[in-house]
mmJSON file of the N, C-alpha and C atoms, coordinates in Angstrom:
{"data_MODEL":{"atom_site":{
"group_PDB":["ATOM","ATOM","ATOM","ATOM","ATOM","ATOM","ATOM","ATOM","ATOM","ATOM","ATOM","ATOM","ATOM","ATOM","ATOM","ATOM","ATOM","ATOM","ATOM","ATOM","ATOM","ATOM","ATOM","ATOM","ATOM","ATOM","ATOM","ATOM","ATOM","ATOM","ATOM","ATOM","ATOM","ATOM","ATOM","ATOM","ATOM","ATOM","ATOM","ATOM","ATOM","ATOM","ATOM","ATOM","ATOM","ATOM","ATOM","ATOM","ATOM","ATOM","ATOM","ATOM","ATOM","ATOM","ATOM","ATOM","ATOM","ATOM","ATOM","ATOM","ATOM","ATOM","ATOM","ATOM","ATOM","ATOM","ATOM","ATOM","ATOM","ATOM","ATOM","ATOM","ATOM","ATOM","ATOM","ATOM","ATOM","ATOM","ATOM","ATOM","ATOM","ATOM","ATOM","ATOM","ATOM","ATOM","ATOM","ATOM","ATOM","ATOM","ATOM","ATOM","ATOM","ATOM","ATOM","ATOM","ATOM","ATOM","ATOM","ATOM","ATOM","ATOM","ATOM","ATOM","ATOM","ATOM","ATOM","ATOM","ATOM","ATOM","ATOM","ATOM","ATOM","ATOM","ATOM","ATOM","ATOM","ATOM","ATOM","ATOM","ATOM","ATOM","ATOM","ATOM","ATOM","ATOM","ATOM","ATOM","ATOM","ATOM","ATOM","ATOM","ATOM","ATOM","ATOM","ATOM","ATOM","ATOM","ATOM","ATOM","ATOM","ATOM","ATOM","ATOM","ATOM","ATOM","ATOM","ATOM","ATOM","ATOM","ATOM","ATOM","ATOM","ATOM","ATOM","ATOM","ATOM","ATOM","ATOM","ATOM","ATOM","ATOM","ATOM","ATOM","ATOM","ATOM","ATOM","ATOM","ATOM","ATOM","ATOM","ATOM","ATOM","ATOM","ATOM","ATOM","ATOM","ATOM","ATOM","ATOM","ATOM","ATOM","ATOM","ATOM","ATOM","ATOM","ATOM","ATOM","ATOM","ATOM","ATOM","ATOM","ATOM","ATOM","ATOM","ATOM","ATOM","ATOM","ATOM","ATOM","ATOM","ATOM","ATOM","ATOM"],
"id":[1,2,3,4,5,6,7,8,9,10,11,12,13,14,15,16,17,18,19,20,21,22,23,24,25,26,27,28,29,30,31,32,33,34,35,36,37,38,39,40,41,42,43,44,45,46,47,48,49,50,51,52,53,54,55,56,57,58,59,60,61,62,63,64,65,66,67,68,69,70,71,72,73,74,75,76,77,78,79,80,81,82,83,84,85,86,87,88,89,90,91,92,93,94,95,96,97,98,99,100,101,102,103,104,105,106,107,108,109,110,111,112,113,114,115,116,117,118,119,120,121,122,123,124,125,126,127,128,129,130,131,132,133,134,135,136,137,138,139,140,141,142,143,144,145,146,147,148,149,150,151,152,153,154,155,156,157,158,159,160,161,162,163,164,165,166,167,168,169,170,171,172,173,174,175,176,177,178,179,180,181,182,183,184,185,186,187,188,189,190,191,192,193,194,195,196,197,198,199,200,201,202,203,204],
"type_symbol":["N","C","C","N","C","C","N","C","C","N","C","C","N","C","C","N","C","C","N","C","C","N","C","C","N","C","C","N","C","C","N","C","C","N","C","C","N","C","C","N","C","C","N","C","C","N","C","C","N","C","C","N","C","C","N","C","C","N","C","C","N","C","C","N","C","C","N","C","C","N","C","C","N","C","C","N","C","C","N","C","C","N","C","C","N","C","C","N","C","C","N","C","C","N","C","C","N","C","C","N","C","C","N","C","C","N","C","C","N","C","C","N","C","C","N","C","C","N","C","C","N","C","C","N","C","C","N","C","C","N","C","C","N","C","C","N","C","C","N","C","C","N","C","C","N","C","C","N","C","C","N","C","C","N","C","C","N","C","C","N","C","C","N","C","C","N","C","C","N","C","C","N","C","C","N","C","C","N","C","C","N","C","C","N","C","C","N","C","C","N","C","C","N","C","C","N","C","C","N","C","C","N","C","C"],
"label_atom_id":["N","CA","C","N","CA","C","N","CA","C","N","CA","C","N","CA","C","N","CA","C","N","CA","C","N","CA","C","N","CA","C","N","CA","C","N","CA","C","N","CA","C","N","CA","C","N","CA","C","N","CA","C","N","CA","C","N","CA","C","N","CA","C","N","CA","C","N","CA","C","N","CA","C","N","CA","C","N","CA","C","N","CA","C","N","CA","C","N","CA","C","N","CA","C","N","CA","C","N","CA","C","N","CA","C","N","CA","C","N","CA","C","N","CA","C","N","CA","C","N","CA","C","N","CA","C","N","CA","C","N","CA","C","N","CA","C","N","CA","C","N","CA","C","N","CA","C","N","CA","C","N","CA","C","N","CA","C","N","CA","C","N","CA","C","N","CA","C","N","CA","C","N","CA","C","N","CA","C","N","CA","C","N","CA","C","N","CA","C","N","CA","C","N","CA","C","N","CA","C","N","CA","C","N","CA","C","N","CA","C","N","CA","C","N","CA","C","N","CA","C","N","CA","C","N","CA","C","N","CA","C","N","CA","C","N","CA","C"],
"label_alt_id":[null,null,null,null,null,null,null,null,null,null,null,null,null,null,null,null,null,null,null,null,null,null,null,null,null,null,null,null,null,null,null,null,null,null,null,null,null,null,null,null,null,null,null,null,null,null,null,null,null,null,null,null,null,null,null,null,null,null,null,null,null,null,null,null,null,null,null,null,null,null,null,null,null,null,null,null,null,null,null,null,null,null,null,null,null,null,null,null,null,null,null,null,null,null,null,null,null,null,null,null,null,null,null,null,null,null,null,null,null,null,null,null,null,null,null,null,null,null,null,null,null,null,null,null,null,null,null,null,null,null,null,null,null,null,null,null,null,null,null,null,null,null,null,null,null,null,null,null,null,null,null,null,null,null,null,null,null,null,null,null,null,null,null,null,null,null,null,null,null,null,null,null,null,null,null,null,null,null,null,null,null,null,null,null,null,null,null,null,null,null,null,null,null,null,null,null,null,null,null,null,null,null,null,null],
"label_comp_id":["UNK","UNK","UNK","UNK","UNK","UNK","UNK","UNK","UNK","UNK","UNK","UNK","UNK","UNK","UNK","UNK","UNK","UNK","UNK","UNK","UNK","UNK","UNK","UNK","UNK","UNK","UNK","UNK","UNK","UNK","UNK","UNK","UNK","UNK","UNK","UNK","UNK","UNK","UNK","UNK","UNK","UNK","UNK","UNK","UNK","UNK","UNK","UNK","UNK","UNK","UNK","UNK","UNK","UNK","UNK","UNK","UNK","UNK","UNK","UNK","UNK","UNK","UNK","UNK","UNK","UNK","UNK","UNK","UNK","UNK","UNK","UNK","UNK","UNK","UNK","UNK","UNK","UNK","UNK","UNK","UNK","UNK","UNK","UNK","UNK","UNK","UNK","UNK","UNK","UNK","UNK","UNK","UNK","UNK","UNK","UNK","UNK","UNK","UNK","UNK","UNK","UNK","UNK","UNK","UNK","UNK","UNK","UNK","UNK","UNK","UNK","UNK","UNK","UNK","UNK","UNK","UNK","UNK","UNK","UNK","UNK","UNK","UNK","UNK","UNK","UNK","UNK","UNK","UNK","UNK","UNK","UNK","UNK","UNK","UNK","UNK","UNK","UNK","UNK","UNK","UNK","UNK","UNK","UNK","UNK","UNK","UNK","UNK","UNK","UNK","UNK","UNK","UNK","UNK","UNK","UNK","UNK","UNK","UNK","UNK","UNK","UNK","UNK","UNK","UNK","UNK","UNK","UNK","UNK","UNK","UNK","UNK","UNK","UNK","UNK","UNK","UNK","UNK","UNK","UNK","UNK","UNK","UNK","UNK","UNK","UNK","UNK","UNK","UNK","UNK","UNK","UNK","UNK","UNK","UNK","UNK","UNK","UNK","UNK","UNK","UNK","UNK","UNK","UNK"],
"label_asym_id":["A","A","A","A","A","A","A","A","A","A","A","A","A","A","A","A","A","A","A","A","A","A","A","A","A","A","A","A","A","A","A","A","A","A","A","A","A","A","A","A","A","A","A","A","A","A","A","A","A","A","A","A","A","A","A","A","A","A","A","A","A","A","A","A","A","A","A","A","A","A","A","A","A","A","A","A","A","A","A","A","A","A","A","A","A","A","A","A","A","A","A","A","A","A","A","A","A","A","A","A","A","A","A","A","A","A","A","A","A","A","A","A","A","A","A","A","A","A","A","A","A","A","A","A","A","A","A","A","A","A","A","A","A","A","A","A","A","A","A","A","A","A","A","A","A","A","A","A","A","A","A","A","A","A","A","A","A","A","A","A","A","A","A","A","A","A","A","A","A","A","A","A","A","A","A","A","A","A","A","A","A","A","A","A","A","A","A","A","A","A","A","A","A","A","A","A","A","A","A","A","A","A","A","A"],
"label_entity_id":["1","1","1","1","1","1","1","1","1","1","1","1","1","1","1","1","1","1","1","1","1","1","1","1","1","1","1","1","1","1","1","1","1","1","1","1","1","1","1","1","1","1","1","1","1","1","1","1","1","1","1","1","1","1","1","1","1","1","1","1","1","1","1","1","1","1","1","1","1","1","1","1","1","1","1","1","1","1","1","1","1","1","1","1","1","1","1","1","1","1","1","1","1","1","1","1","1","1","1","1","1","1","1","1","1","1","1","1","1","1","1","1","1","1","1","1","1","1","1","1","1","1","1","1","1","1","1","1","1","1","1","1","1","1","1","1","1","1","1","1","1","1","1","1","1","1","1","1","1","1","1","1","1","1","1","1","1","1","1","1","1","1","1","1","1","1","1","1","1","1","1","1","1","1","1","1","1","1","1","1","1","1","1","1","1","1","1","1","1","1","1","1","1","1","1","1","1","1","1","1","1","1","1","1"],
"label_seq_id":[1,1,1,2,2,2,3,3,3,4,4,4,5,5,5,6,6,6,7,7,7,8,8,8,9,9,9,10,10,10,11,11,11,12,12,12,13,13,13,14,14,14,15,15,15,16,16,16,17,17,17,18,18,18,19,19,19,20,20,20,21,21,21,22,22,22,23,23,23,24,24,24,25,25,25,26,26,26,27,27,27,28,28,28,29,29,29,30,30,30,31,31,31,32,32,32,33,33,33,34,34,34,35,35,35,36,36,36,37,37,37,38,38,38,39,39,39,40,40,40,41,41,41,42,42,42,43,43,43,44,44,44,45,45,45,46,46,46,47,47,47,48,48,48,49,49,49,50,50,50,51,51,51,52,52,52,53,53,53,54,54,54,55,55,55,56,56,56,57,57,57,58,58,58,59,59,59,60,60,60,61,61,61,62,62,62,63,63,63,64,64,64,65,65,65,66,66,66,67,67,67,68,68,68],
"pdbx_PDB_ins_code":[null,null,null,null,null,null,null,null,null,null,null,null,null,null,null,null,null,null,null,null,null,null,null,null,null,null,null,null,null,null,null,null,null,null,null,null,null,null,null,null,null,null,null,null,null,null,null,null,null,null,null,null,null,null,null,null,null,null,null,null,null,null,null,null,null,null,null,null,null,null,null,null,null,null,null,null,null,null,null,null,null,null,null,null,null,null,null,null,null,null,null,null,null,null,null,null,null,null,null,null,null,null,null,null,null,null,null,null,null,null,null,null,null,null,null,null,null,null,null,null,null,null,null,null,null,null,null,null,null,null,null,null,null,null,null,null,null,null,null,null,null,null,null,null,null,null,null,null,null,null,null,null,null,null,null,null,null,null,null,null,null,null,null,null,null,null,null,null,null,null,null,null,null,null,null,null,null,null,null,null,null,null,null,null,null,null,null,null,null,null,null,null,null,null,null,null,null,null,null,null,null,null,null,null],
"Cartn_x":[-134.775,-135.717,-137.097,-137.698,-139.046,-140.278,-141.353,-142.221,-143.196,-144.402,-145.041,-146.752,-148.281,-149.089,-149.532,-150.368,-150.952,-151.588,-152.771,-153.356,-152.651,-151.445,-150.111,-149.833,-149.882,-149.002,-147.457,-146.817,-145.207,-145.27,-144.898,-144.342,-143.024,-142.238,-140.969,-140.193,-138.941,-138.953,-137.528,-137.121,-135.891,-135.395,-134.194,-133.342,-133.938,-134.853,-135.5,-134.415,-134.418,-133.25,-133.891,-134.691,-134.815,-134.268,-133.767,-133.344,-131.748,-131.334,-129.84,-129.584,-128.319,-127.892,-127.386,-127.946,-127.033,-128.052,-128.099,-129.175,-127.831,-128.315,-130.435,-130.967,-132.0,-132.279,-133.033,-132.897,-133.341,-133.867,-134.937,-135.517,-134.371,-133.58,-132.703,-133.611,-132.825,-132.941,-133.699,-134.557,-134.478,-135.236,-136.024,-136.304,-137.796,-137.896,-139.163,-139.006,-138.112,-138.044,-138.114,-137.718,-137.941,-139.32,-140.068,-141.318,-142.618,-141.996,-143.333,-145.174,-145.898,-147.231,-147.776,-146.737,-147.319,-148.551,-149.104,-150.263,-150.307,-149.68,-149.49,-148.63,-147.686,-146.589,-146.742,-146.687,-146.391,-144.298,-144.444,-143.104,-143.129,-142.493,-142.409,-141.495,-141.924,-140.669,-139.658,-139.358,-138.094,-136.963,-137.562,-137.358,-137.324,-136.082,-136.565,-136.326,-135.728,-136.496,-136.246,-137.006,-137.188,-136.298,-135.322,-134.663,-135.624,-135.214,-135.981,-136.769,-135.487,-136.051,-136.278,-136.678,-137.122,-138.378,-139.222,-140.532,-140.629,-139.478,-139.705,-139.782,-140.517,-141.006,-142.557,-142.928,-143.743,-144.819,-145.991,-146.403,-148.328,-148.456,-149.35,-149.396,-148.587,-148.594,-149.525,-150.711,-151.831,-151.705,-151.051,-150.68,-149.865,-149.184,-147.926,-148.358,-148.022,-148.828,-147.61,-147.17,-146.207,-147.093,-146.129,-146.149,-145.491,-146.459,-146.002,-145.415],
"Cartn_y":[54.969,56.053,55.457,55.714,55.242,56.059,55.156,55.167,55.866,56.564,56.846,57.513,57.007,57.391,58.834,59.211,60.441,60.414,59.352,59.539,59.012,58.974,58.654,60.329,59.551,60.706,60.316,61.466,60.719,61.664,60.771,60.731,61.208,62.523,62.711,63.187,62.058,61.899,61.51,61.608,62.153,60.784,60.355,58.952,58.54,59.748,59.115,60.082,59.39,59.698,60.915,61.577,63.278,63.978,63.524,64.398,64.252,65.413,65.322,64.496,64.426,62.66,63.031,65.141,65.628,66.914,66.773,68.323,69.197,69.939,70.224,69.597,68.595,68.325,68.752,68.902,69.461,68.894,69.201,68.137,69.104,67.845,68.524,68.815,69.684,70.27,69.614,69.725,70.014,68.174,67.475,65.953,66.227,67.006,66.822,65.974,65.609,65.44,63.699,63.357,61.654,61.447,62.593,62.563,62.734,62.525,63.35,62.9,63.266,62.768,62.918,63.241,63.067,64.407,64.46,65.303,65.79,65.055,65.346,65.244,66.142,65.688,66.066,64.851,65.449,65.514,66.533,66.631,66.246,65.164,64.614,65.54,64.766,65.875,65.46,66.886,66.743,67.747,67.8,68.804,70.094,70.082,72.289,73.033,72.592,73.474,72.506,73.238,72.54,73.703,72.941,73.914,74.42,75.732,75.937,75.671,74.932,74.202,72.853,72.27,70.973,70.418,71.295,70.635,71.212,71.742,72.232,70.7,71.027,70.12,69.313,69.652,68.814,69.67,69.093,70.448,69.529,68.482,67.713,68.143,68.794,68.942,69.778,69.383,70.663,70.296,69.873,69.999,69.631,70.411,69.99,70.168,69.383,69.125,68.978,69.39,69.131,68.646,67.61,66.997,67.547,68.267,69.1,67.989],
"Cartn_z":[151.383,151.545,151.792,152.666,153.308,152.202,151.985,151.044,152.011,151.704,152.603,151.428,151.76,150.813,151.96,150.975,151.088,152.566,152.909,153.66,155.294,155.376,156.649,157.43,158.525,159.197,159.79,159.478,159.966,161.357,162.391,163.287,163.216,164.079,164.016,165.227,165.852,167.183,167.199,168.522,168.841,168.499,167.906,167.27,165.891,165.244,163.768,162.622,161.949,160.834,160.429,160.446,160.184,161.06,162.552,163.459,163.636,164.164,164.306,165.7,165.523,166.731,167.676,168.41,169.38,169.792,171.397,171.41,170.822,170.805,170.718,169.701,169.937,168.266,167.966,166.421,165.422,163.911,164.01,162.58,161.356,160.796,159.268,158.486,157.724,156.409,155.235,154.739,153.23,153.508,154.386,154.34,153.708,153.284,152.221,151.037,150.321,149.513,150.151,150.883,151.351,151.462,152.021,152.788,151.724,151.045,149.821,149.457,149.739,150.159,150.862,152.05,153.536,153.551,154.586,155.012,155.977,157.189,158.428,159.259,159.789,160.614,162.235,162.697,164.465,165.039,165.225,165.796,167.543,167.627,168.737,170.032,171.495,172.642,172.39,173.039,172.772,171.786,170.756,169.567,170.198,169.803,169.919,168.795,167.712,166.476,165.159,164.21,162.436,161.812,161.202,160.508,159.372,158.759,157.525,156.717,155.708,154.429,155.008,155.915,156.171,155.966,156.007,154.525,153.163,152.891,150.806,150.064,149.477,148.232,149.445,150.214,151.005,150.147,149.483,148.973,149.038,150.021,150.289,151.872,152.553,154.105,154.258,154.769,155.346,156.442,157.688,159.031,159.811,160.784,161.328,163.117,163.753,165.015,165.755,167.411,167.909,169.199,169.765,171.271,172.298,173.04,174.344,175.404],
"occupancy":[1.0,1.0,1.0,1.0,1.0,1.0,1.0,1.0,1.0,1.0,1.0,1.0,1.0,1.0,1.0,1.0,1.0,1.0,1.0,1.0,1.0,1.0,1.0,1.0,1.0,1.0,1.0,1.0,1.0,1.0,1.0,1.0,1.0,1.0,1.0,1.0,1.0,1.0,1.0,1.0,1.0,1.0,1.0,1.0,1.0,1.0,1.0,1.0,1.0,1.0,1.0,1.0,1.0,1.0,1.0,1.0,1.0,1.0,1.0,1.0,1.0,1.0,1.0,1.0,1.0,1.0,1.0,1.0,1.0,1.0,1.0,1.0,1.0,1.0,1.0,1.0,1.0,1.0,1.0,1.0,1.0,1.0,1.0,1.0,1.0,1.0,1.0,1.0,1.0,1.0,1.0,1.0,1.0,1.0,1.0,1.0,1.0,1.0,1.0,1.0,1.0,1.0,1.0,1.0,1.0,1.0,1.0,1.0,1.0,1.0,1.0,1.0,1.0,1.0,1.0,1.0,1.0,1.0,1.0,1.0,1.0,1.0,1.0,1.0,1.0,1.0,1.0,1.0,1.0,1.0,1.0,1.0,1.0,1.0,1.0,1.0,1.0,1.0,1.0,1.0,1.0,1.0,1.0,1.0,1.0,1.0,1.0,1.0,1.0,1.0,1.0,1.0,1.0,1.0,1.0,1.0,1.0,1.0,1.0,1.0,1.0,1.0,1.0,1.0,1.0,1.0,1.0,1.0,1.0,1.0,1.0,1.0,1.0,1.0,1.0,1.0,1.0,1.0,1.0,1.0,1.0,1.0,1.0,1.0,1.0,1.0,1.0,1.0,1.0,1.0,1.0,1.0,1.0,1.0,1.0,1.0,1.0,1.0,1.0,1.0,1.0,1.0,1.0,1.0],
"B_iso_or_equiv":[0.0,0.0,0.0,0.0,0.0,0.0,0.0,0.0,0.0,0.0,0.0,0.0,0.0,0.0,0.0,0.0,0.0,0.0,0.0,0.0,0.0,0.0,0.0,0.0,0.0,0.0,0.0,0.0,0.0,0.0,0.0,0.0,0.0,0.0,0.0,0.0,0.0,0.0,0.0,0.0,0.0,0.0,0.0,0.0,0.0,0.0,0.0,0.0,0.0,0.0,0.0,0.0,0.0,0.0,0.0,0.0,0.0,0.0,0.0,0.0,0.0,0.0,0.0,0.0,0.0,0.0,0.0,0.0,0.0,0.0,0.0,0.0,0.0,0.0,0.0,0.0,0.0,0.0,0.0,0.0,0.0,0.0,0.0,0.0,0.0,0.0,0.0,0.0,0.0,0.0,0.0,0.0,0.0,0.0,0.0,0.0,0.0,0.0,0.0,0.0,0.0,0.0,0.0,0.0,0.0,0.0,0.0,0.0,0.0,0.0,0.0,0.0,0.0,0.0,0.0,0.0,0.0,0.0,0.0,0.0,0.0,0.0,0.0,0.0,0.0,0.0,0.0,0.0,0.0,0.0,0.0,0.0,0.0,0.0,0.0,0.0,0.0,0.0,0.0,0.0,0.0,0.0,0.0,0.0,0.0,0.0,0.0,0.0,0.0,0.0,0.0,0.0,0.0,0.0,0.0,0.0,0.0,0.0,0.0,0.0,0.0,0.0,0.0,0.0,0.0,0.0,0.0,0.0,0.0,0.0,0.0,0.0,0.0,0.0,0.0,0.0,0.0,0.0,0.0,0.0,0.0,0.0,0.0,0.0,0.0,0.0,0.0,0.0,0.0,0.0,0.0,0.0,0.0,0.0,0.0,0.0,0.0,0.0,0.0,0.0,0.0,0.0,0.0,0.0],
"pdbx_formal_charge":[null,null,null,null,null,null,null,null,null,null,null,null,null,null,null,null,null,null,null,null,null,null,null,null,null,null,null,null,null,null,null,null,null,null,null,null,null,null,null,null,null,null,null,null,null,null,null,null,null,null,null,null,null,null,null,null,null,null,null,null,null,null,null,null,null,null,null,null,null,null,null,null,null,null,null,null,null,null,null,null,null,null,null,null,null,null,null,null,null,null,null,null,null,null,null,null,null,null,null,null,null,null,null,null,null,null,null,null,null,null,null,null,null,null,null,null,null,null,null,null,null,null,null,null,null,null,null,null,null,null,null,null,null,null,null,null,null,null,null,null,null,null,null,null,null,null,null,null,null,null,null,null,null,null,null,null,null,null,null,null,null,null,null,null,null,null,null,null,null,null,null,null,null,null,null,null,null,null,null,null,null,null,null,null,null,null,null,null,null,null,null,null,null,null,null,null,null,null,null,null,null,null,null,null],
"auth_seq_id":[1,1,1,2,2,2,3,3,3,4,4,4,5,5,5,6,6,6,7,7,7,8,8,8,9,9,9,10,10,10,11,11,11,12,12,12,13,13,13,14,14,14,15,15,15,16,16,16,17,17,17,18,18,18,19,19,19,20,20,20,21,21,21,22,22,22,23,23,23,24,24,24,25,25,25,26,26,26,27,27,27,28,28,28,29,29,29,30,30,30,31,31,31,32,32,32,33,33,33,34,34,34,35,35,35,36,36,36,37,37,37,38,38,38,39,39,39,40,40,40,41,41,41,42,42,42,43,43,43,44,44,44,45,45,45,46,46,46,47,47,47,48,48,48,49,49,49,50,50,50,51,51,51,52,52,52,53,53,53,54,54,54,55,55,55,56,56,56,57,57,57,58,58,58,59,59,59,60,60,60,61,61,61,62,62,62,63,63,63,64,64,64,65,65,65,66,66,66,67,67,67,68,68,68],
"auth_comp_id":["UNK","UNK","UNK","UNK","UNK","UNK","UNK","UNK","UNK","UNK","UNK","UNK","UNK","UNK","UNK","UNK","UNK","UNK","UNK","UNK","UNK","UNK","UNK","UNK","UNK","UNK","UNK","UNK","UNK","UNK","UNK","UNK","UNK","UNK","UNK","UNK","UNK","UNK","UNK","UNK","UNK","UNK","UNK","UNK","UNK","UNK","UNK","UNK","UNK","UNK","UNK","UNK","UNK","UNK","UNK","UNK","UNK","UNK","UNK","UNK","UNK","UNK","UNK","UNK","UNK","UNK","UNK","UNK","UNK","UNK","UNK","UNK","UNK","UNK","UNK","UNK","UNK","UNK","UNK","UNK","UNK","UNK","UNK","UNK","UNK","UNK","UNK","UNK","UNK","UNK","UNK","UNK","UNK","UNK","UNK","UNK","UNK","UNK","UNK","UNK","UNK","UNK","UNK","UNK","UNK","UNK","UNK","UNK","UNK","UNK","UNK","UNK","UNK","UNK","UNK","UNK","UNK","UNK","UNK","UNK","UNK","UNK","UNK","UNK","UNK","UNK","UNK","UNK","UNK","UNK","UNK","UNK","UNK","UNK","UNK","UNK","UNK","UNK","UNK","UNK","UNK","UNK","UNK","UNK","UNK","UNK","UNK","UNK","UNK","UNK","UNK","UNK","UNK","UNK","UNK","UNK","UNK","UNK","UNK","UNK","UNK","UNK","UNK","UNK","UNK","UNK","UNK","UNK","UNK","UNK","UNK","UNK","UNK","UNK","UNK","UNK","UNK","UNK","UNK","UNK","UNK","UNK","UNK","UNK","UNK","UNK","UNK","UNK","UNK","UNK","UNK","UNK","UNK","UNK","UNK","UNK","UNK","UNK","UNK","UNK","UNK","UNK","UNK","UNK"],
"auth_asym_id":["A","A","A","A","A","A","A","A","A","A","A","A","A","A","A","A","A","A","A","A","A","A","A","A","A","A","A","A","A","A","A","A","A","A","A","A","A","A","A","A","A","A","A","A","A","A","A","A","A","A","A","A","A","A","A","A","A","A","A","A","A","A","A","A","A","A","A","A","A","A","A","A","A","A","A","A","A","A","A","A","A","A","A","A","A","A","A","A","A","A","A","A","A","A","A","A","A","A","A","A","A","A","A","A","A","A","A","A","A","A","A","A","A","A","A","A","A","A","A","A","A","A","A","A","A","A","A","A","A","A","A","A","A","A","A","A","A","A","A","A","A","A","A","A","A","A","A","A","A","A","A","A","A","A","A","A","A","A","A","A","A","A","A","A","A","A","A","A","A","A","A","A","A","A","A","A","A","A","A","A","A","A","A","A","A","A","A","A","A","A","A","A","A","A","A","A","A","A","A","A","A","A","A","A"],
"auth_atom_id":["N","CA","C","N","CA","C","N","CA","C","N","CA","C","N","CA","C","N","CA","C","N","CA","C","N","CA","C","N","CA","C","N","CA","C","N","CA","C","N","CA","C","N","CA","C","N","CA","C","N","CA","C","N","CA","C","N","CA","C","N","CA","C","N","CA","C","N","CA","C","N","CA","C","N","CA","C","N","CA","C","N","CA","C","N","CA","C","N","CA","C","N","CA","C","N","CA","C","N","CA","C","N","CA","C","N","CA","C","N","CA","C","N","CA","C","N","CA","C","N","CA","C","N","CA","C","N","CA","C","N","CA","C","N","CA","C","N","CA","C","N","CA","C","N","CA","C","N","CA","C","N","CA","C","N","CA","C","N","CA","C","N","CA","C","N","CA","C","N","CA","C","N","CA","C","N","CA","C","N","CA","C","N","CA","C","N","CA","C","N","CA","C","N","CA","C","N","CA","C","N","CA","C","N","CA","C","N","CA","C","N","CA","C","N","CA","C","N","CA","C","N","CA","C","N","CA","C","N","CA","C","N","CA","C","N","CA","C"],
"pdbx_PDB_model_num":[1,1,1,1,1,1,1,1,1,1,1,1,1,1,1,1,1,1,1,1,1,1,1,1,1,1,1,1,1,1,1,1,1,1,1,1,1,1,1,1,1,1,1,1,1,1,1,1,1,1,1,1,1,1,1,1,1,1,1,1,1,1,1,1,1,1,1,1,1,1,1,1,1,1,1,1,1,1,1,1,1,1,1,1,1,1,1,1,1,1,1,1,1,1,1,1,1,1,1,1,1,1,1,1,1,1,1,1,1,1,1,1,1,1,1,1,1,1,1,1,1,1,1,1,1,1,1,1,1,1,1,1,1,1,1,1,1,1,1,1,1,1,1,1,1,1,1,1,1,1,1,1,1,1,1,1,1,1,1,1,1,1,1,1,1,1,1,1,1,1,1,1,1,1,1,1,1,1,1,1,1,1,1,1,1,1,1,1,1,1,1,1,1,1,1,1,1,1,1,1,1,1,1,1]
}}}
């Protein structure tokens, strides 16, 4: 499980272990709990949707940014 401090932004992009390994991809479920601290997420191309619960417990995320 990847460590990550408060002031990081995670990058999240098509072949990164938050995404599924087949279009459509899709950021999984419930990866808050790996991610915890973070502040900022860019969802990389490519993505066409975030499942649900895929930032619960993220409770440091004040922004989520996508790449057109």
């Amino acid at each position: 499980m990847a460590e990550y401090t408060a002031e990081e932004t995670l990058v999240i992009e098509v072949g990164s272990e938050y995404v599924s390994k087949s279009k459509p991809y899709k950021v999984k479920s419930k990866i808050g709990k790996k991610i915890q601290g973070i502040k900022k997420i860019v969802i990389g191309k490519g993505i066409s949707s975030i499942s649900e619960s895929a930032f619960v417990d993220c409770a440091s995320l004040c922004e989520v940014a996508v790449r057109i």
